[in-house]
TIROPA-874285 format. One record per atom (N, C-alpha, C): x negated, y, z. Coordinates in steps of 0.001 Angstrom, whole numbers, always signed. Last residue first. Example, Ala and Ser with C-alpha at 12.3 -4.5 7.8 and 13.67 -1.06 7.14 Angstrom:
residues 2
+---------+---------+---------+
|       X |       Y |       Z |
+---------+---------+---------+
|  -12850 |   -2250 |   +7080 |
|  -13670 |   -1060 |   +7140 |
|  -12900 |     +30 |   +7870 |
|  -13190 |   -5690 |   +7800 |
|  -12300 |   -4500 |   +7800 |
|  -13200 |   -3300 |   +7800 |
+---------+---------+---------+
This chain:
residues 190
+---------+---------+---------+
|       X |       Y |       Z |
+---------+---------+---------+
|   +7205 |  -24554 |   -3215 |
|   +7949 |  -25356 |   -2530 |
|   +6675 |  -26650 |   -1961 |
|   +6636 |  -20871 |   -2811 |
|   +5758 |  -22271 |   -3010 |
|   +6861 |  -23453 |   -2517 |
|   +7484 |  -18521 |   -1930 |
|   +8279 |  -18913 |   -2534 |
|   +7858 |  -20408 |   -2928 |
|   +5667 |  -17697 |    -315 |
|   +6756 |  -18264 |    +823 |
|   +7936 |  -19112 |    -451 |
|   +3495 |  -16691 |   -1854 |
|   +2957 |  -17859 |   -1120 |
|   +4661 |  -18578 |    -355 |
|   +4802 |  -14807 |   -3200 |
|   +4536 |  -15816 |   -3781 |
|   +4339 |  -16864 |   -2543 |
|   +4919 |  -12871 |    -816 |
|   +6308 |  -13333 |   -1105 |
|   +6351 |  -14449 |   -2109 |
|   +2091 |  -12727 |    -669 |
|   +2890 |  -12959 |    +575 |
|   +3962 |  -13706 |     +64 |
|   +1778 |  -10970 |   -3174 |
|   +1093 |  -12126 |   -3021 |
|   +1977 |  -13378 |   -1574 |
|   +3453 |   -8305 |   -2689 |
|   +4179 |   -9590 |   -3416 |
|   +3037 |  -10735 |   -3458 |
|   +1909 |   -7789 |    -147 |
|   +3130 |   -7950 |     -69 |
|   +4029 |   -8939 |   -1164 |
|    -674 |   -7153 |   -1479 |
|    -662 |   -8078 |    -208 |
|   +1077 |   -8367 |    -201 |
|   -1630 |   -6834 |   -4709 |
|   -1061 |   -6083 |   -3993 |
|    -163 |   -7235 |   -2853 |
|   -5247 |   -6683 |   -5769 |
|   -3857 |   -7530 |   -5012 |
|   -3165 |   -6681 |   -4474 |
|   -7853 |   -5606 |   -7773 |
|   -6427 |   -5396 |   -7051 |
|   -5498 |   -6705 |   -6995 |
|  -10122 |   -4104 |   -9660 |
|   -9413 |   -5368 |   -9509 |
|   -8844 |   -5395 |   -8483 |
|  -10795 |    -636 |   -9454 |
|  -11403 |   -1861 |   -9017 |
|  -10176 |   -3217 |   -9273 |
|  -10831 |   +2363 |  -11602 |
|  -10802 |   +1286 |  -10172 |
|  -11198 |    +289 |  -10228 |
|  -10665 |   +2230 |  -14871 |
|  -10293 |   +3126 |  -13545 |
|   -9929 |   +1881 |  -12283 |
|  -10719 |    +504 |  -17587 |
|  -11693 |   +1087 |  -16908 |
|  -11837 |   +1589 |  -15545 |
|   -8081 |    -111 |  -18154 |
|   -9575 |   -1151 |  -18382 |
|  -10904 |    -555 |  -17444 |
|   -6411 |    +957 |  -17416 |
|   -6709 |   +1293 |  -18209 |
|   -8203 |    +430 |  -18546 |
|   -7484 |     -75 |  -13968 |
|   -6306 |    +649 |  -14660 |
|   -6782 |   +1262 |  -16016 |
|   -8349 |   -3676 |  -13835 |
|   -8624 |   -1883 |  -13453 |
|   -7172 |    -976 |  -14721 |
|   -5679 |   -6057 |  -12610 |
|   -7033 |   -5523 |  -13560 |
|   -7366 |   -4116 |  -13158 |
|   -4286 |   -7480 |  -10297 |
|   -3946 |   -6744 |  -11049 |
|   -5456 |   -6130 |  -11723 |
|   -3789 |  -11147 |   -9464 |
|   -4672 |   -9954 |   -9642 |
|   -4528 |   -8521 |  -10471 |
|   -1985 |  -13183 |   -9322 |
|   -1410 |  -11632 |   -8833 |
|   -2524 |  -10864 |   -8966 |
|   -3716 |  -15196 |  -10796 |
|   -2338 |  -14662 |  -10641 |
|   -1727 |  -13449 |  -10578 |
|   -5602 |  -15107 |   -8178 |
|   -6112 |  -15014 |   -9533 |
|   -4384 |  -14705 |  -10183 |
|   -3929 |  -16199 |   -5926 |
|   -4756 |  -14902 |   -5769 |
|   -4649 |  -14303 |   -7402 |
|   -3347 |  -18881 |   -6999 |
|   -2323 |  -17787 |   -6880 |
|   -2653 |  -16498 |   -6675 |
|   -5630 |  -19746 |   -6931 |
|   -4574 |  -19560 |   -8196 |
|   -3909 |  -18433 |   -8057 |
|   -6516 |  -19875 |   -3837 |
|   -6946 |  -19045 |   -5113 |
|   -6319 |  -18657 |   -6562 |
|   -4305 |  -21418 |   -3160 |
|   -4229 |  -20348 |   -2909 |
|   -4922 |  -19240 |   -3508 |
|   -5651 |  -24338 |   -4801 |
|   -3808 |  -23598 |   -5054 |
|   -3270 |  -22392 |   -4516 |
|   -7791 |  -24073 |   -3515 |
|   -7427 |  -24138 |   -5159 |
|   -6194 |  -23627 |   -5221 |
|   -7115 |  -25034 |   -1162 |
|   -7806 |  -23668 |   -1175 |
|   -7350 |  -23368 |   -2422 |
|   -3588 |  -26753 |    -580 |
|   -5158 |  -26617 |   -1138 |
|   -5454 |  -25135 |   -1199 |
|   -1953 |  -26333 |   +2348 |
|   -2320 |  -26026 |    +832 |
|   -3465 |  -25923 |    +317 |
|    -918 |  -25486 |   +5123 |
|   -1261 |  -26847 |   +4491 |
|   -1790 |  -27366 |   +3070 |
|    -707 |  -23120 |   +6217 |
|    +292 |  -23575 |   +4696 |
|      +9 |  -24729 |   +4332 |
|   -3586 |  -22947 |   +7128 |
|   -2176 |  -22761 |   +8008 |
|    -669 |  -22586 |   +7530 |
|   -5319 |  -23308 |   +5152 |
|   -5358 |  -24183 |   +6312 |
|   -4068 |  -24120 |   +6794 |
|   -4228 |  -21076 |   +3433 |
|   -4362 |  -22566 |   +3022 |
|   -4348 |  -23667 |   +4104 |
|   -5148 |  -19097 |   +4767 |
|   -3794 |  -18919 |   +5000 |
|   -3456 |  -20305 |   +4306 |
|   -8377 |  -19684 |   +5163 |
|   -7271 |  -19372 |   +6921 |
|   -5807 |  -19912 |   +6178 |
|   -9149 |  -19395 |   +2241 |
|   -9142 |  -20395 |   +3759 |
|   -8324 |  -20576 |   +4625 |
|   -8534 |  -16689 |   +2020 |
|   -7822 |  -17597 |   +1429 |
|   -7792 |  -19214 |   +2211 |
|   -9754 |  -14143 |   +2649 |
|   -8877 |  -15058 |   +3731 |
|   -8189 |  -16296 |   +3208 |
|  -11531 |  -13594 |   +1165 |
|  -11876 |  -13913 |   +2162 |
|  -10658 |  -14632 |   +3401 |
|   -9712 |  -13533 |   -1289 |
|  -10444 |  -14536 |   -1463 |
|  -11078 |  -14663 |    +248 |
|   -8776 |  -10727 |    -397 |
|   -7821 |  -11687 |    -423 |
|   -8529 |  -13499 |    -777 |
|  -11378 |   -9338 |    -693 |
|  -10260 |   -9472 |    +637 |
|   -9751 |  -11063 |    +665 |
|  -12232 |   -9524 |   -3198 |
|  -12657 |  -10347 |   -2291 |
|  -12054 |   -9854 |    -749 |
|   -9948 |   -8035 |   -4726 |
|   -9862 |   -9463 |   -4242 |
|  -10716 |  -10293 |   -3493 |
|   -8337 |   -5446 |   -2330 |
|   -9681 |   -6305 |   -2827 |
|   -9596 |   -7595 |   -3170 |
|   -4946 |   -4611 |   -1415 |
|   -6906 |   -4940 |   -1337 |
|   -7089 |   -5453 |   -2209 |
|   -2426 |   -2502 |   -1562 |
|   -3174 |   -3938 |   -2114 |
|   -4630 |   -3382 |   -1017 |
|    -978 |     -97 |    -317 |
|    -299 |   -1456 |    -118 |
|   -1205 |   -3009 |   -1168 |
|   -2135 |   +2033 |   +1915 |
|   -2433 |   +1588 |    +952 |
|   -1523 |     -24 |    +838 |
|   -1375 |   +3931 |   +3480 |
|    -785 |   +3416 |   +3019 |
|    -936 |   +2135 |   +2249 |
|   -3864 |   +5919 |   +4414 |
|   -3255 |   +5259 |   +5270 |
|   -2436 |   +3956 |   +5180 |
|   -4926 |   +7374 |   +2164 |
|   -3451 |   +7356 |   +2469 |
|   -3613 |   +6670 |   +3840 |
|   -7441 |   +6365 |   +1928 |
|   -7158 |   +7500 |   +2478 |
|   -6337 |   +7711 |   +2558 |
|   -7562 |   +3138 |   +4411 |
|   -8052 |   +3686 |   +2577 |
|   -7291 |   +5349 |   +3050 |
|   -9297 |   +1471 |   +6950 |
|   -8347 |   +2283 |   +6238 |
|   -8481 |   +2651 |   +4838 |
|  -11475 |   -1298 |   +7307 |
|  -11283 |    +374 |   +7416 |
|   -9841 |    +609 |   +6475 |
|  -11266 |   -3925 |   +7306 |
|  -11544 |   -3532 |   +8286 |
|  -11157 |   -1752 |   +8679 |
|  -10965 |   -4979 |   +4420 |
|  -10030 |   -5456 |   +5724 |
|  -10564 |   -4778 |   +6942 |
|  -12774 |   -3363 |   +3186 |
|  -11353 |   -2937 |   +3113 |
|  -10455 |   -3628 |   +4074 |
|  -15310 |   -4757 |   +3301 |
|  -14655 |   -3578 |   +3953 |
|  -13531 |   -2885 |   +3884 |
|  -14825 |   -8328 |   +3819 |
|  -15055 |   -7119 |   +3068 |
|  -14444 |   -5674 |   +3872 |
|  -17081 |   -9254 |   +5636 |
|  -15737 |   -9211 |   +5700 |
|  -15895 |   -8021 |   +4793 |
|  -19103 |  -12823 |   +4906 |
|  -19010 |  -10948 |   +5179 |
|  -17972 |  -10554 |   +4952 |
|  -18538 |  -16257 |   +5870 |
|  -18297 |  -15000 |   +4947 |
|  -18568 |  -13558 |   +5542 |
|  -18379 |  -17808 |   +7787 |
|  -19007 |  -16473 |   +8563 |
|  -19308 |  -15744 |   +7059 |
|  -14894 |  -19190 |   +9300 |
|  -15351 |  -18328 |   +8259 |
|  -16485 |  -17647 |   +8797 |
|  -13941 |  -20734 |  +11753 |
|  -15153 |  -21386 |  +10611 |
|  -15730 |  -20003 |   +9481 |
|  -12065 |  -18952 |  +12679 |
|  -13480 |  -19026 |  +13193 |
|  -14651 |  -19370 |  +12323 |
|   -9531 |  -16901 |  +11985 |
|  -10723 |  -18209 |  +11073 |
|  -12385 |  -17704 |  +11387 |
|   -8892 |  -15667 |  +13741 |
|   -7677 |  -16326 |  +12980 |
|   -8584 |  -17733 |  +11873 |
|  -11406 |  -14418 |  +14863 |
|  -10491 |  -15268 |  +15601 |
|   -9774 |  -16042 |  +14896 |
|  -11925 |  -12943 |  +13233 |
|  -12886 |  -14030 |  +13635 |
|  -12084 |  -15167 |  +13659 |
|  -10131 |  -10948 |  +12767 |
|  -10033 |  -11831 |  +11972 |
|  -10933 |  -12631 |  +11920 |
|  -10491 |   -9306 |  +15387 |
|   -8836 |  -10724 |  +14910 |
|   -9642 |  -11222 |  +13869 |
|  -13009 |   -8797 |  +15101 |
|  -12278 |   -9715 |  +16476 |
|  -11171 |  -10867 |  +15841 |
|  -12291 |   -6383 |  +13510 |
|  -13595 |   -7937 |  +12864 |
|  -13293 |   -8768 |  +13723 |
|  -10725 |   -5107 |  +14844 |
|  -10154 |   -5381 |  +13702 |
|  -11136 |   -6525 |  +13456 |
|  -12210 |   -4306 |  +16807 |
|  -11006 |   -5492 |  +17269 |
|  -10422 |   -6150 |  +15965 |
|  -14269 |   -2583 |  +15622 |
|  -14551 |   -3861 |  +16152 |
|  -13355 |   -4581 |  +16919 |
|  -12852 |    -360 |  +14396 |
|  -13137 |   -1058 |  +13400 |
|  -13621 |   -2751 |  +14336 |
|  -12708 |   +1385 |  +16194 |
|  -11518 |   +1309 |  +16016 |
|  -11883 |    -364 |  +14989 |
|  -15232 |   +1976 |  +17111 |
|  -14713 |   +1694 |  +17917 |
|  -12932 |    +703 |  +17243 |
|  -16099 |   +3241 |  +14856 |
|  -17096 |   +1596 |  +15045 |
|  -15905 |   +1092 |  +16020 |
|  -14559 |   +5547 |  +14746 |
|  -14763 |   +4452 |  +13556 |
|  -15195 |   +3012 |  +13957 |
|  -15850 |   +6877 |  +17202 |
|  -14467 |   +5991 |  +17054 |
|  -14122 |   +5384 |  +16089 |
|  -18571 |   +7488 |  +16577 |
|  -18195 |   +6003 |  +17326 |
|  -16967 |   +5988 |  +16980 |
|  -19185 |   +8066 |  +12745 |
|  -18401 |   +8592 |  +14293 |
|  -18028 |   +7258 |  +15302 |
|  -20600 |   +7366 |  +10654 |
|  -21316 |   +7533 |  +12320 |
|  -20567 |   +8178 |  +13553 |
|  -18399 |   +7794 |   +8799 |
|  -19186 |   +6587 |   +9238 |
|  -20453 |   +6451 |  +10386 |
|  -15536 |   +9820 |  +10275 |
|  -16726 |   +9505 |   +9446 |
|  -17769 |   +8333 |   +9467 |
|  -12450 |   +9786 |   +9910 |
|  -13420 |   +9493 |  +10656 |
|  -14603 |   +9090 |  +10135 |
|   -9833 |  +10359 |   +8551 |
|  -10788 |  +10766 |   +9074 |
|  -11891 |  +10785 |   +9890 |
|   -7945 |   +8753 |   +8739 |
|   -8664 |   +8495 |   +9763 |
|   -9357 |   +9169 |   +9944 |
|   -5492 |   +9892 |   +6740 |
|   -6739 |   +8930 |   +6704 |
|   -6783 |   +8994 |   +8116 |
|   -2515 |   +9907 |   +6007 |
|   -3009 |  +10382 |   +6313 |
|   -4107 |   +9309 |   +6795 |
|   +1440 |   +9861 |   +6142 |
|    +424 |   +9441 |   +5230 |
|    -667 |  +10461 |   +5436 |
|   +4199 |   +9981 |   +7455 |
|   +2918 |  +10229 |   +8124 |
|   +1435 |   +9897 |   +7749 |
|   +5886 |   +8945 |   +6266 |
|   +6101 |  +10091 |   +6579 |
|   +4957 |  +10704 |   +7074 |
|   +5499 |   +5931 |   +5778 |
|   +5305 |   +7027 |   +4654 |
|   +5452 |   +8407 |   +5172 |
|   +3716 |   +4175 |   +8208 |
|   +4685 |   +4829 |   +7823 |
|   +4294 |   +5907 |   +7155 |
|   +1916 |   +1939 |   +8279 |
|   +2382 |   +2431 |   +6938 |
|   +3533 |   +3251 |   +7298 |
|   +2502 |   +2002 |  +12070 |
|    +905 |   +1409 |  +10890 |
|   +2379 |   +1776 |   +9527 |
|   +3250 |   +4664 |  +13976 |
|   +3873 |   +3569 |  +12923 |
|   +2767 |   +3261 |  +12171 |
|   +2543 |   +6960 |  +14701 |
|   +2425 |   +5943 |  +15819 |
|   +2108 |   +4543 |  +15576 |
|     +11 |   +7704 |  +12081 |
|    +391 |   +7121 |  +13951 |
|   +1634 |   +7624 |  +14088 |
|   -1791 |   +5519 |   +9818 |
|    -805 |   +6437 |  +10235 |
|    -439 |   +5785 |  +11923 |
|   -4054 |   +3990 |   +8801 |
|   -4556 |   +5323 |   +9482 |
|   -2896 |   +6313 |  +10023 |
|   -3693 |    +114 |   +8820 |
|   -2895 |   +1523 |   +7868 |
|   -3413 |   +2737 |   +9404 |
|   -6022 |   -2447 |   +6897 |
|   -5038 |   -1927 |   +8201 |
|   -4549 |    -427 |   +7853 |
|   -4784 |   -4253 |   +4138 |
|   -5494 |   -3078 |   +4730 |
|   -4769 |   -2680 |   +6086 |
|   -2943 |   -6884 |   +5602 |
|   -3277 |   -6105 |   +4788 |
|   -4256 |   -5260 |   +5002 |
|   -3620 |  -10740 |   +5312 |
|   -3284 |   -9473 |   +5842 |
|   -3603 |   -7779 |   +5215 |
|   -1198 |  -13485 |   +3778 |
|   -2906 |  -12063 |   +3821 |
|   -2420 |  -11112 |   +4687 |
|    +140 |  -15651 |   +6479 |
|     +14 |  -14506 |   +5104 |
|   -1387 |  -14029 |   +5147 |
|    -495 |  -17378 |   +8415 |
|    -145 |  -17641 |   +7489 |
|    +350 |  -17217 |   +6004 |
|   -1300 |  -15681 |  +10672 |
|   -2143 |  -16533 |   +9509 |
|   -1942 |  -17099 |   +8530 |
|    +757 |  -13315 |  +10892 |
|    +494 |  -14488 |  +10989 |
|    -543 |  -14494 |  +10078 |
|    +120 |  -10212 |  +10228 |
|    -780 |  -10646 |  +11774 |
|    -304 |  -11905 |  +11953 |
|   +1184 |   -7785 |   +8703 |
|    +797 |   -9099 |   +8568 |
|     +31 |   -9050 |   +9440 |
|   +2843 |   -4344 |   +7548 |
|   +1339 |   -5036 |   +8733 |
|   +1910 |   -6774 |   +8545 |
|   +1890 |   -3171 |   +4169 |
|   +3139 |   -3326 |   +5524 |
|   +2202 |   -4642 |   +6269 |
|   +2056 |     -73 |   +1940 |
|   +1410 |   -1457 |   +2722 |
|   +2386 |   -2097 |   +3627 |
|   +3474 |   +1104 |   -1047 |
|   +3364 |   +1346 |    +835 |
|   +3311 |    -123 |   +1450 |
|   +4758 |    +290 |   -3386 |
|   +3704 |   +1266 |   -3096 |
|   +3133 |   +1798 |   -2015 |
|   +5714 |   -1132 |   -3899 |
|   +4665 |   -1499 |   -4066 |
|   +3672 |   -1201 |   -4225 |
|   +7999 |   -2255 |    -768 |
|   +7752 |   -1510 |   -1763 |
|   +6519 |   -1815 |   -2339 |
|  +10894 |   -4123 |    +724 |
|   +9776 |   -3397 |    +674 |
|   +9412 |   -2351 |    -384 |
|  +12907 |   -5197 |    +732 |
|  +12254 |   -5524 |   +2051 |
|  +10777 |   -4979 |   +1900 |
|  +16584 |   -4469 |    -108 |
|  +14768 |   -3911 |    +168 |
|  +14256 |   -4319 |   +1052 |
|  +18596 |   -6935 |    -843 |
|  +18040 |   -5958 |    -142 |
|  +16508 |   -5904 |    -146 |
|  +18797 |   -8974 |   -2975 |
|  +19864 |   -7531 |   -3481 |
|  +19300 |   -6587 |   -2272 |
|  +17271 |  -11185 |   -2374 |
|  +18787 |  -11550 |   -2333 |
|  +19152 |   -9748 |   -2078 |
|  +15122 |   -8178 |   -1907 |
|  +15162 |  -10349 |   -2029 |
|  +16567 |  -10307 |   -1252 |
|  +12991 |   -5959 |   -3913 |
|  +14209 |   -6644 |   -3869 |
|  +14448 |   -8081 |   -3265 |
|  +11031 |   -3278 |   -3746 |
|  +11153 |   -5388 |   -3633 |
|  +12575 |   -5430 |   -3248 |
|  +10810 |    -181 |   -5202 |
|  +11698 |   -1360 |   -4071 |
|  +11169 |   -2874 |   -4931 |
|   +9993 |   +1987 |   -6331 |
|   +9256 |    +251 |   -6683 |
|  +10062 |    -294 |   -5378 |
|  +11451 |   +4535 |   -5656 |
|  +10315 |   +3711 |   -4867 |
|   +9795 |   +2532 |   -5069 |
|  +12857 |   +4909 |   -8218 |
|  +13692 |   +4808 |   -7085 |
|  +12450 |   +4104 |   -5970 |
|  +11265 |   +5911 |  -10052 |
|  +11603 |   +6711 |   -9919 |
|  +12731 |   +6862 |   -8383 |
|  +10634 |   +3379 |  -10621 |
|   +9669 |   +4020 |  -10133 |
|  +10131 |   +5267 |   -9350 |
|  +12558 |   +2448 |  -11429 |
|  +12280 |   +1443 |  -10760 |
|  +11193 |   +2639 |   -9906 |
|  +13821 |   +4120 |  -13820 |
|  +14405 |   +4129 |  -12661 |
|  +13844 |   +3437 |  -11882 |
|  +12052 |   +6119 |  -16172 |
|  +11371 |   +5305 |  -15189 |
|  +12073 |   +4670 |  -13983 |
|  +13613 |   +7511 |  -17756 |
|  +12687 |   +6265 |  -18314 |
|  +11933 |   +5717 |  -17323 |
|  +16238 |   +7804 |  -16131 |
|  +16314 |   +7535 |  -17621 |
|  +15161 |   +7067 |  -17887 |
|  +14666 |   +8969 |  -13847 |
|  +16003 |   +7812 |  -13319 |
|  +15985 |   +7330 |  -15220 |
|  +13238 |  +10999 |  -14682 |
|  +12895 |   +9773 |  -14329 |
|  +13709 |   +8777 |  -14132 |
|  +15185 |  +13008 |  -15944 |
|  +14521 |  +12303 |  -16949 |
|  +13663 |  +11060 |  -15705 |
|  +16742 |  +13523 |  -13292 |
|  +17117 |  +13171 |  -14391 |
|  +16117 |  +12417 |  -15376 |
|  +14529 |  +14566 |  -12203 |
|  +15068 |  +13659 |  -11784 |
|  +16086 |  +13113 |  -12573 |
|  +14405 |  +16899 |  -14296 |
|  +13322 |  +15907 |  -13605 |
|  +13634 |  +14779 |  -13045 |
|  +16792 |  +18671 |  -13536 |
|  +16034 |  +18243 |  -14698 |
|  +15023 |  +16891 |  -14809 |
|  +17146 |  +18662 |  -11255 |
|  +17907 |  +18216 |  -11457 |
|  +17350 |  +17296 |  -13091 |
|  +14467 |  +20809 |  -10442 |
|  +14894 |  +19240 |  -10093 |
|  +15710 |  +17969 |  -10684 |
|  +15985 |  +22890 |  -12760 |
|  +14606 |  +22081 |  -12772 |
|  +14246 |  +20604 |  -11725 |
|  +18140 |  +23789 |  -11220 |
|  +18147 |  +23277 |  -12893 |
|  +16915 |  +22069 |  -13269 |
|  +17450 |  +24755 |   -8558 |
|  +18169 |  +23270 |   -8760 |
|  +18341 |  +23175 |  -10378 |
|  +14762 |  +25833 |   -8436 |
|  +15317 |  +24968 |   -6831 |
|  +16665 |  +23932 |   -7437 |
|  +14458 |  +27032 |  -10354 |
|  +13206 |  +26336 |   -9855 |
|  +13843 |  +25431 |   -8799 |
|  +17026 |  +28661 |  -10996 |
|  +16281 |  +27435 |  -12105 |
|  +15231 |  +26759 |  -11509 |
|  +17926 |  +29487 |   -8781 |
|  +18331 |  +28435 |   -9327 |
|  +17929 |  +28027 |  -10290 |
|  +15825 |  +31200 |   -8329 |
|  +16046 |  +30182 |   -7364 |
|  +16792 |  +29024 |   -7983 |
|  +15738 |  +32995 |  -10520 |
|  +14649 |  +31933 |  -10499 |
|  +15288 |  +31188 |   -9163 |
|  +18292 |  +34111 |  -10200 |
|  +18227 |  +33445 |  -11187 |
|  +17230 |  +32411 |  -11099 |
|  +17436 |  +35540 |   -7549 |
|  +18542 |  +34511 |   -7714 |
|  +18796 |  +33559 |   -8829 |
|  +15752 |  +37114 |   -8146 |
|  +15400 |  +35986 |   -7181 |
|  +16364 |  +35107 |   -7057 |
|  +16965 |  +39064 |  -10080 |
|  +15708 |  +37921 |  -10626 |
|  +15472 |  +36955 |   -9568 |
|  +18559 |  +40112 |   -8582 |
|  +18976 |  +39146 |   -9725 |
|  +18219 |  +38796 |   -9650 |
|  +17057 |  +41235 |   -6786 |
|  +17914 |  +40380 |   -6059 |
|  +18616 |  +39548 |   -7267 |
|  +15601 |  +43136 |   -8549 |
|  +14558 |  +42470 |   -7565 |
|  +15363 |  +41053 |   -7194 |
|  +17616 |  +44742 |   -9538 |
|  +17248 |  +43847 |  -10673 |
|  +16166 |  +42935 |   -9186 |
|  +18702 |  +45944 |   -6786 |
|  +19130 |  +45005 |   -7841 |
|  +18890 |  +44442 |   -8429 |
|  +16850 |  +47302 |   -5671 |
|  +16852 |  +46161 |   -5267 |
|  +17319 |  +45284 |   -5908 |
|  +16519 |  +49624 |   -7219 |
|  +15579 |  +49403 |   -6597 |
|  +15696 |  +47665 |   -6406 |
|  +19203 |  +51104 |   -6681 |
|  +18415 |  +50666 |   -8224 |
|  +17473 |  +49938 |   -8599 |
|  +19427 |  +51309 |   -4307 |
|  +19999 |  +50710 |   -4818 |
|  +19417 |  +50303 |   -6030 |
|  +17878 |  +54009 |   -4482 |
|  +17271 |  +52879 |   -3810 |
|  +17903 |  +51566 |   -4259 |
+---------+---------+---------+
């Protein structure tokens, strides 16, 4: 019987340590060597501490920033531990339900605006996380955060146009802001 288990209890020991620590070790190794920024969460850096990432959204509710995609995680809006949609389908009332305080605030923050709100300021993306929008997001609020920065529209569109990130590979997705370093442009403006 013995004969039985031995080679069974080598082989689970050998593959444990090549799948559980040669091979991590491996990997994490080669990202820290050609990718360390990525490989350490795209941290934002200001004065040497993390105040963020550029890859996980984060909530805005002055007027005086963009705001972001709103975020599908609970309790915490972007928390990474809890990345996950809404699931909620487009004829489910709690979609309409969840979605009409969200069109509320941002009446509210700019009344004069009766622009159409794009749908990314209103619904979730399927992470939950998402840390850009749209540039017609970020063009729909450009008003509000100019009025309440004192700043020409022009000089907040620049800066939109600026931080626009292109489709990926020319082709994949859509034109992109990512809300957090647009934010950290607008505070750096003298």
């Amino acid at each position: 019987m013995t004969s039985l288990f031995r080679p069974a209890i080598v082989l689970f020991v050998i593959l444990s340590g090549v799948s559980g620590i040669v091979y991590p070790l491996v990997v994490t190794g080669i990202g820290q060597a050609l990718f360390p920024r990525q490989a350490n969460g795209s941290l934002i850096l200001k004065d040497d501490k993390p105040i963020g990432s550029t890859l996980i959204g984060q909530s805005f509710t002055d007027p005086k920033y963009f705001w972001s995609r709103p975020s599908a995680t609970t309790p915490q809006p972007y928390n990474g531990t809890g990345s996950s949609g809404s699931n909620l389908g487009p004829l489910n009332p709690a979609l309409i339900d969840a979605i009409k305080p969200r069109i509320d605030a941002l009446r509210a923050a700019d009344p004069g605006n009766r622009a159409p709100i794009p749908v990314d300021l209103i619904t979730a993306s399927g992470s939950g996380l998402d840390p850009e929008e749209s540039v017609a997001a970020a063009d729909y609020q450009a008003g509000r955060v100019a009025r309440a920065r004192g700043l020409p529209a022009a000089r907040v569109r620049a800066l939109i146009a600026a931080h626009t990130e292109g489709r990926l590979l020319g082709v994949l997705g859509e034109p992109r802001v990512n809300v957090l370093e647009l934010n950290l442009a607008l505070d750096a403006l003298k």
